[in-house]
MIROBA-425112 format. One record per atom (N, C-alpha, C, O): atom name; x, y, z. Coordinates in nm, 4 decimals. Atoms other than C-alpha are relative to their C-alpha. Example, Ala and Ser with C-alpha at 12.3 -4.5 7.8 and 13.67 -1.06 7.14 Angstrom:
<pts>
<pt 'N', <0.0890, -0.1190, 0.0000>>
<pt 'CA', <1.2300, -0.4500, 0.7800>>
<pt 'C', <0.0900, 0.1200, 0.0000>>
<pt 'O', <0.1936, 0.1181, 0.0665>>
<pt 'N', <-0.0820, -0.1190, -0.0060>>
<pt 'CA', <1.3670, -0.1060, 0.7140>>
<pt 'C', <-0.0770, 0.1090, 0.0730>>
<pt 'O', <-0.0261, 0.2198, 0.0899>>
</pts>
This chain:
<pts>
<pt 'N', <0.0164, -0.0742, -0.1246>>
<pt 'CA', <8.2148, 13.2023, 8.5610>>
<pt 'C', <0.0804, -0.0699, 0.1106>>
<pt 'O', <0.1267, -0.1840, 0.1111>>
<pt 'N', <-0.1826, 0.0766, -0.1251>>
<pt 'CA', <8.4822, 13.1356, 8.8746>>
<pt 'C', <-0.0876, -0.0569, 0.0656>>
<pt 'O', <-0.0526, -0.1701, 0.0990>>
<pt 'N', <0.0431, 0.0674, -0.1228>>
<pt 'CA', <8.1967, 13.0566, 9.1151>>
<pt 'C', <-0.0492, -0.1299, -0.0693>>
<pt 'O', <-0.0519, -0.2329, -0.0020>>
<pt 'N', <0.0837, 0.1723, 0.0736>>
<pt 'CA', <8.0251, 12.7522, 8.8436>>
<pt 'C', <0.1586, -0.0602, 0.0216>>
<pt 'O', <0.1466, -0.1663, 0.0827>>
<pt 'N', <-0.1200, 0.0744, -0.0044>>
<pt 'CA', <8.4281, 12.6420, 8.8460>>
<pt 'C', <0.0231, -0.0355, 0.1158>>
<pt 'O', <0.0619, -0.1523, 0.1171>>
<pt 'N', <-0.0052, 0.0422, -0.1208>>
<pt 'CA', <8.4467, 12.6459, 9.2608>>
<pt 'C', <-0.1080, -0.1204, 0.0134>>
<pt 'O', <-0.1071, -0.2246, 0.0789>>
<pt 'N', <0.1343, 0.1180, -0.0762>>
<pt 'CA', <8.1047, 12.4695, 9.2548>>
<pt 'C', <0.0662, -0.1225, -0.0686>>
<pt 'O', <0.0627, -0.2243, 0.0005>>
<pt 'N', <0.0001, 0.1068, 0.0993>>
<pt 'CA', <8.2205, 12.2304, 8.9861>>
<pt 'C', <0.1090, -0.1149, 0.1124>>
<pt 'O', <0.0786, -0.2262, 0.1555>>
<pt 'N', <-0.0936, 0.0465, -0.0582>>
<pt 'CA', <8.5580, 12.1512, 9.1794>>
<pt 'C', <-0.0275, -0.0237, 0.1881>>
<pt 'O', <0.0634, -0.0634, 0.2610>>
<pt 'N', <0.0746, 0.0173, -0.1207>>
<pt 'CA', <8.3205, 12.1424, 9.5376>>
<pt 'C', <-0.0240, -0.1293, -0.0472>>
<pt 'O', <0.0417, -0.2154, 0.0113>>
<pt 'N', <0.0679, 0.0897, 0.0524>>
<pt 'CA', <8.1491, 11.8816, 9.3437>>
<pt 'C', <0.0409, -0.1282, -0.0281>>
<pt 'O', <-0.0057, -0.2349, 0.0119>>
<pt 'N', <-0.1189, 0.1095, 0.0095>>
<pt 'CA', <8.3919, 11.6641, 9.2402>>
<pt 'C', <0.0525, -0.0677, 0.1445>>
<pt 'O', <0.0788, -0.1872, 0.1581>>
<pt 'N', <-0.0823, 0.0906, -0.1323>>
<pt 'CA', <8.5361, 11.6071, 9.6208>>
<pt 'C', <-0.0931, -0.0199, 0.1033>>
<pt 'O', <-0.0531, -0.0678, 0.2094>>
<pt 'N', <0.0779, 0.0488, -0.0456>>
<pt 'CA', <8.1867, 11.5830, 9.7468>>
<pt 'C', <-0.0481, -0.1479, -0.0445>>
<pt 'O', <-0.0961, -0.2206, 0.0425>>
<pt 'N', <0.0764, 0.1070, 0.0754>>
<pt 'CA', <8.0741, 11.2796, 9.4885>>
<pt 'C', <0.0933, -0.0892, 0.0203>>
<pt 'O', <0.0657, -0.2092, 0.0173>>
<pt 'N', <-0.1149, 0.1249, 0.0508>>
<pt 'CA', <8.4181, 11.1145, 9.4837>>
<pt 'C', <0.0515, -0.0164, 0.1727>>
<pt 'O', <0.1549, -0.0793, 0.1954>>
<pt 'N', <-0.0307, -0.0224, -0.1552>>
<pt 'CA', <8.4330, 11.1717, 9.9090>>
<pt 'C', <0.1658, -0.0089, 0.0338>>
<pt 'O', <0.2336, -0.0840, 0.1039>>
<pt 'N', <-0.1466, -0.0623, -0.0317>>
<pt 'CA', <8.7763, 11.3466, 9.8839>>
<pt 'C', <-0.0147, 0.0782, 0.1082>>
<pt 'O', <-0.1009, 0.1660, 0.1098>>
<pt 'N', <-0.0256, -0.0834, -0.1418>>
<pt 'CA', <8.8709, 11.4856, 10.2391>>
<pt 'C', <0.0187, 0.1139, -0.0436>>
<pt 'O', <0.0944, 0.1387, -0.1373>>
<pt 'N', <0.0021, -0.1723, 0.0525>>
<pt 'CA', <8.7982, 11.8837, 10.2266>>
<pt 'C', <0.1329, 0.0243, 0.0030>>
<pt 'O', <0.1722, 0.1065, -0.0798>>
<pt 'N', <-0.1499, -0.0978, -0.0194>>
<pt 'CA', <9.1791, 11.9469, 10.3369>>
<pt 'C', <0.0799, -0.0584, -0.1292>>
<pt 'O', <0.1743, 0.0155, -0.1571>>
<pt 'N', <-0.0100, -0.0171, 0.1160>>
<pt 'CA', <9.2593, 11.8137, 10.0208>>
<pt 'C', <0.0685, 0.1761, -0.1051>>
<pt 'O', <0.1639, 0.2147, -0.1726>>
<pt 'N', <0.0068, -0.1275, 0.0410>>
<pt 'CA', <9.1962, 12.1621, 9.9266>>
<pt 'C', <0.1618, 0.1255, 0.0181>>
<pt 'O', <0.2305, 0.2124, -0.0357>>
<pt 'N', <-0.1296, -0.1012, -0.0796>>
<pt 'CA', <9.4686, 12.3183, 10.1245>>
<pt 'C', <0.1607, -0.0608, -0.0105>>
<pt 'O', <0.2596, -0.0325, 0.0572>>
<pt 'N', <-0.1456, 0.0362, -0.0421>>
<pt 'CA', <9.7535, 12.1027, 10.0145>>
<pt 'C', <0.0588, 0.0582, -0.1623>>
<pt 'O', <-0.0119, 0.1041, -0.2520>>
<pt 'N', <-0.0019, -0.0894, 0.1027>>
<pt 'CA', <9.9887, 12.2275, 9.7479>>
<pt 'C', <0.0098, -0.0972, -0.1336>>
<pt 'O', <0.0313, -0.0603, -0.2490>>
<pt 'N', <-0.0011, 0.0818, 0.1707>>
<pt 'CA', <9.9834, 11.9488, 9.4793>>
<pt 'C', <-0.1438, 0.0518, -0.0667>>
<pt 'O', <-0.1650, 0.0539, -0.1880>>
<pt 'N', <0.1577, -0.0232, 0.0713>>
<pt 'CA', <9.5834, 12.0668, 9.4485>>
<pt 'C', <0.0420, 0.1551, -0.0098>>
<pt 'O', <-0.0290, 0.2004, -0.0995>>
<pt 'N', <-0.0792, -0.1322, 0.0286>>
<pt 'CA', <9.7549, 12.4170, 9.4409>>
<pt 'C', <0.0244, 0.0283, -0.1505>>
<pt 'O', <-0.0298, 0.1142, -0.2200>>
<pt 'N', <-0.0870, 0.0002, 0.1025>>
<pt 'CA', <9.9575, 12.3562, 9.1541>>
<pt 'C', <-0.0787, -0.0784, -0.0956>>
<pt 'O', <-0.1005, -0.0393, -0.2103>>
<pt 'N', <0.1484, 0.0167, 0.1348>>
<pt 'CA', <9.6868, 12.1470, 8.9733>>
<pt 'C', <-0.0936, 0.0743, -0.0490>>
<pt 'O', <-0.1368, 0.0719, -0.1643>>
<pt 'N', <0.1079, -0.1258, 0.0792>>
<pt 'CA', <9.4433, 12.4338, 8.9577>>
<pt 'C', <0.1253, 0.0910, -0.0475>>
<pt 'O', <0.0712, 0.1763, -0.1179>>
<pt 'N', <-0.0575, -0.0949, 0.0322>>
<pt 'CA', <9.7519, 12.6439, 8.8793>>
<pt 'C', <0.0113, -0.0449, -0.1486>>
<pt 'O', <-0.0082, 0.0307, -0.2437>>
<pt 'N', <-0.0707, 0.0703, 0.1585>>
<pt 'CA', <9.8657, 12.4047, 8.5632>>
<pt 'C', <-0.1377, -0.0268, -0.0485>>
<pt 'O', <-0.1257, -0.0493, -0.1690>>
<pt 'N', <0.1108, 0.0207, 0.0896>>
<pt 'CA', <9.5070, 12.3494, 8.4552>>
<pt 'C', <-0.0167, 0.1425, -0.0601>>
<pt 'O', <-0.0452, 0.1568, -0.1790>>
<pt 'N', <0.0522, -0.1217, 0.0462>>
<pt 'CA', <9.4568, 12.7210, 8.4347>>
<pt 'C', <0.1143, 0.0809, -0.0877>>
<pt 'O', <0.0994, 0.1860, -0.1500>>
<pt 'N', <-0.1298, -0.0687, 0.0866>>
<pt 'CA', <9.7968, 12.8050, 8.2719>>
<pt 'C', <-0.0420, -0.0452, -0.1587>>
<pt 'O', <-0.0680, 0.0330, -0.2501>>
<pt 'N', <-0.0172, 0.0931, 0.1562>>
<pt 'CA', <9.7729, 12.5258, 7.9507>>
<pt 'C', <-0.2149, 0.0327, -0.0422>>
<pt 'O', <-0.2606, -0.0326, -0.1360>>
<pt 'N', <0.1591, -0.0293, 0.0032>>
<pt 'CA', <9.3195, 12.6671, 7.9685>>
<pt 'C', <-0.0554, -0.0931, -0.0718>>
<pt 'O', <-0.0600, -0.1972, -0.0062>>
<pt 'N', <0.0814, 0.0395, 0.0678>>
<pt 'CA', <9.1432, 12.5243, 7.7357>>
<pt 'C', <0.1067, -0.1047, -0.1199>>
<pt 'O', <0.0301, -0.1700, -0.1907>>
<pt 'N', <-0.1021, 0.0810, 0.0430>>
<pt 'CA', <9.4378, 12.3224, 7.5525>>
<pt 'C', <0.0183, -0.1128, 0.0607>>
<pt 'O', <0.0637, -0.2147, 0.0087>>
<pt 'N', <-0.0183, 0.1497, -0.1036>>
<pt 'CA', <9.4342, 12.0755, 7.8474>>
<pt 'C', <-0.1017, -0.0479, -0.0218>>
<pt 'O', <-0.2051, -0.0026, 0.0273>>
<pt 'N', <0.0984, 0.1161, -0.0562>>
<pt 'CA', <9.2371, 11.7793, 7.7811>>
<pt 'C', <0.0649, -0.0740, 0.1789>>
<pt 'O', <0.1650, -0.0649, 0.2499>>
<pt 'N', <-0.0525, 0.1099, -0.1515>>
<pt 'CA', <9.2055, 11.5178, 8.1123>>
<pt 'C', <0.0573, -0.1044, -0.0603>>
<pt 'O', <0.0607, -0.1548, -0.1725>>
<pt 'N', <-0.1197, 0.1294, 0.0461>>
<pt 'CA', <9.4335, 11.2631, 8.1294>>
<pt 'C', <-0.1172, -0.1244, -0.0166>>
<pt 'O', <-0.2369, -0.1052, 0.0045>>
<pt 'N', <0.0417, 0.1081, 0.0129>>
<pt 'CA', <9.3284, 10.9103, 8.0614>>
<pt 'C', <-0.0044, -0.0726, 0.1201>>
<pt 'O', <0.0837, -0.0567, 0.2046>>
<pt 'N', <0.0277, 0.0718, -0.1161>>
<pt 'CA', <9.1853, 10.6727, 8.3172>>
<pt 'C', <0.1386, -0.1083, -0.0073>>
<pt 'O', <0.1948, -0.1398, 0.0976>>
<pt 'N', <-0.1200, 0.0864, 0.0105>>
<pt 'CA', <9.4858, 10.4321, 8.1823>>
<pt 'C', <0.1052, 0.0727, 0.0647>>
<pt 'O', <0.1672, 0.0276, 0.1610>>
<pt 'N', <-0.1136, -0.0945, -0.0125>>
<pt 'CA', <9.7297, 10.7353, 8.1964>>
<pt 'C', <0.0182, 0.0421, 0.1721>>
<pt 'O', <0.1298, 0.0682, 0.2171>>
<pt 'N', <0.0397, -0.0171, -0.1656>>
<pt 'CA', <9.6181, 10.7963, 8.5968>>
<pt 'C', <0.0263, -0.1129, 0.0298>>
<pt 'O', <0.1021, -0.1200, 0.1265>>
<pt 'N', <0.0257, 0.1246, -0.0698>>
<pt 'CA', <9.5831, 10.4504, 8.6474>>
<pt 'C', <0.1609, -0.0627, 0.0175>>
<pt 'O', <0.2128, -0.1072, 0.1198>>
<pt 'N', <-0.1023, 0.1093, -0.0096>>
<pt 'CA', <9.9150, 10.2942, 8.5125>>
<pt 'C', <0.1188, 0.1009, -0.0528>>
<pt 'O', <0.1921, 0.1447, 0.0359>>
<pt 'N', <-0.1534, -0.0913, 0.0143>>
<pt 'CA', <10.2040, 10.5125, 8.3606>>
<pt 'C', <0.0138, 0.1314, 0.1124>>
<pt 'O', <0.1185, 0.1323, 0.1772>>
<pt 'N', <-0.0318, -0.1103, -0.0961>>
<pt 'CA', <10.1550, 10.8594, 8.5944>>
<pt 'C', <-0.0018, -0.1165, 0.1669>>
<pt 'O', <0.0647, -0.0836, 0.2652>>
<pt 'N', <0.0016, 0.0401, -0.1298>>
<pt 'CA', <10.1196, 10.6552, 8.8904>>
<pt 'C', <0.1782, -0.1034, 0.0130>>
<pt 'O', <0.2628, -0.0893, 0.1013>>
<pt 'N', <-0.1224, 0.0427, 0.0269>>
<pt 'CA', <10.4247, 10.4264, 8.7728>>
<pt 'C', <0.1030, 0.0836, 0.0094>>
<pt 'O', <0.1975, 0.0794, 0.0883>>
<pt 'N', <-0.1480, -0.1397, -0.0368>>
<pt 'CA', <10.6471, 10.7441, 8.7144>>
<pt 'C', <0.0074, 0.0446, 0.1494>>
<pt 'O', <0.1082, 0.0597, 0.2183>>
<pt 'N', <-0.0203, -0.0528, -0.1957>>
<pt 'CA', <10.5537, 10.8576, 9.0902>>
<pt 'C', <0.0228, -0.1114, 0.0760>>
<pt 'O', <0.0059, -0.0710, 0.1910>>
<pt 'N', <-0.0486, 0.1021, -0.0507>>
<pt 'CA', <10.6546, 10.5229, 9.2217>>
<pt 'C', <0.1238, -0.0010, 0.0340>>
<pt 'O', <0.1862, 0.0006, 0.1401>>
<pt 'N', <-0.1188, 0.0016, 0.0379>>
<pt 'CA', <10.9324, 10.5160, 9.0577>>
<pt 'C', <0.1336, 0.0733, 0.0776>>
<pt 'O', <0.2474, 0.0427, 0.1131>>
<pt 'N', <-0.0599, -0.1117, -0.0909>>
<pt 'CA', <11.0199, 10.8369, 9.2286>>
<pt 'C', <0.0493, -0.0235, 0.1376>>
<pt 'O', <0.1424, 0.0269, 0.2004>>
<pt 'N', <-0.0198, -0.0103, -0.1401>>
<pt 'CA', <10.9934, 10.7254, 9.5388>>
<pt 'C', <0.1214, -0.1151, 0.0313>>
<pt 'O', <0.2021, -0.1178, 0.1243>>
<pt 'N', <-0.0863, 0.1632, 0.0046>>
<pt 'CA', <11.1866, 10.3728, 9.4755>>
<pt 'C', <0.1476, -0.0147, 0.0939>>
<pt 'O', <0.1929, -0.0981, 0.1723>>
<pt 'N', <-0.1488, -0.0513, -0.0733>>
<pt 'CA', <11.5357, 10.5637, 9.5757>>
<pt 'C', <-0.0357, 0.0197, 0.1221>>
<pt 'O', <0.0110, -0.0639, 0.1995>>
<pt 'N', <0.0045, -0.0260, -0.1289>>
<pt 'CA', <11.4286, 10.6906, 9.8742>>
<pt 'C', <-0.0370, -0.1392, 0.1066>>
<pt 'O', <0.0144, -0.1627, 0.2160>>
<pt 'N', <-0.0246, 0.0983, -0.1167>>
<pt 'CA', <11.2844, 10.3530, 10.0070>>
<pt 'C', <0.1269, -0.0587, 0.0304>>
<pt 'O', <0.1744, -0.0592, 0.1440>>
<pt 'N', <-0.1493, 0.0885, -0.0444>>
<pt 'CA', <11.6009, 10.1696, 10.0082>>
<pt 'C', <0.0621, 0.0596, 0.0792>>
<pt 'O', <0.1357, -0.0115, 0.1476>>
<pt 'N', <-0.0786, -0.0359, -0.0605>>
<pt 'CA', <11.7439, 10.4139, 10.1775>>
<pt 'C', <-0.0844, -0.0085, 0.1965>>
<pt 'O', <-0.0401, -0.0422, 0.3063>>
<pt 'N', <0.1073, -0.0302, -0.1831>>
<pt 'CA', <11.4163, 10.4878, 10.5056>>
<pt 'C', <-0.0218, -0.1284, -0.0184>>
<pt 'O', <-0.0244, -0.1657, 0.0989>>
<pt 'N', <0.0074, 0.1867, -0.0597>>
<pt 'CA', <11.3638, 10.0467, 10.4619>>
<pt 'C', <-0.1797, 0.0554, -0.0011>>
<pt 'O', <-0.2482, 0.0034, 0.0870>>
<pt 'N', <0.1700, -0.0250, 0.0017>>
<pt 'CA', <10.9608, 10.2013, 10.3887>>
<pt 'C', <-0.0639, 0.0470, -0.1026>>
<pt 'O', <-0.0572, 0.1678, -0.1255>>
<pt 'N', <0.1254, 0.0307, 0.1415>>
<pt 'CA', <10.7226, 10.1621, 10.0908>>
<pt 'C', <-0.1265, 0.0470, 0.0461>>
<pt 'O', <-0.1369, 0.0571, 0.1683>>
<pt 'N', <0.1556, -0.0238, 0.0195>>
<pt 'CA', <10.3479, 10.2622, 10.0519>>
<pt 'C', <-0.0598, -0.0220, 0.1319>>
<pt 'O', <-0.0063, -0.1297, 0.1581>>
<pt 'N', <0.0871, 0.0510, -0.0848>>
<pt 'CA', <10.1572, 10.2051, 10.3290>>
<pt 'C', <-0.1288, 0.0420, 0.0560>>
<pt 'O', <-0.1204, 0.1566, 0.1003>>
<pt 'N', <0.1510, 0.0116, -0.0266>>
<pt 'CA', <9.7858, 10.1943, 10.4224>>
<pt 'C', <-0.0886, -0.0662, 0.1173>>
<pt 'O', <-0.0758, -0.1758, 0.1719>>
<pt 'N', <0.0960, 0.0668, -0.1384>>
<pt 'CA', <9.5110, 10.1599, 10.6979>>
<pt 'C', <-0.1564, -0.0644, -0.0237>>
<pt 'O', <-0.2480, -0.0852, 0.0558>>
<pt 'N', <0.1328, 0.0556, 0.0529>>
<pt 'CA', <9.2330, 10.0211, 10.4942>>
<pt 'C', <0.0379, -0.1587, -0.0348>>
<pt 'O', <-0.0481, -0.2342, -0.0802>>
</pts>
């Protein structure tokens, strides 16, 4: 049922205190789009696979661009 899937995905960014606008950006767009394309074929990724290679590849990504803006990662916590 779509509304147990809204509650489910409510649920998730209430417990894990993900900011609601979250919601409205388009990488969470395109994640409910690619979960619902590959359905029931998609397992979740691995806490390793999140943790250390997908996060490595999006690093990676960015690597070119610092050298060029002289600005890396940065954080207010």
């Amino acid at each position: 049922d779509k509304e147990v899937a809204y509650k489910t995905v409510a649920r998730l960014l209430y417990l894990n205190t993900i900011p609601f606008n979250v919601a409205r950006s388009e990488a969470f767009a395109q994640m409910i789009e690619l979960v619902a394309k590959h359905g029931l074929r998609l397992k979740k990724p691995s806490y390793h696979g999140i943790r250390v290679r997908y996060l490595k590849e999006y690093l990676e990504a960015h690597r070119v661009s610092w050298k060029k803006t002289r600005c890396t990662l940065m954080t207010d916590s």
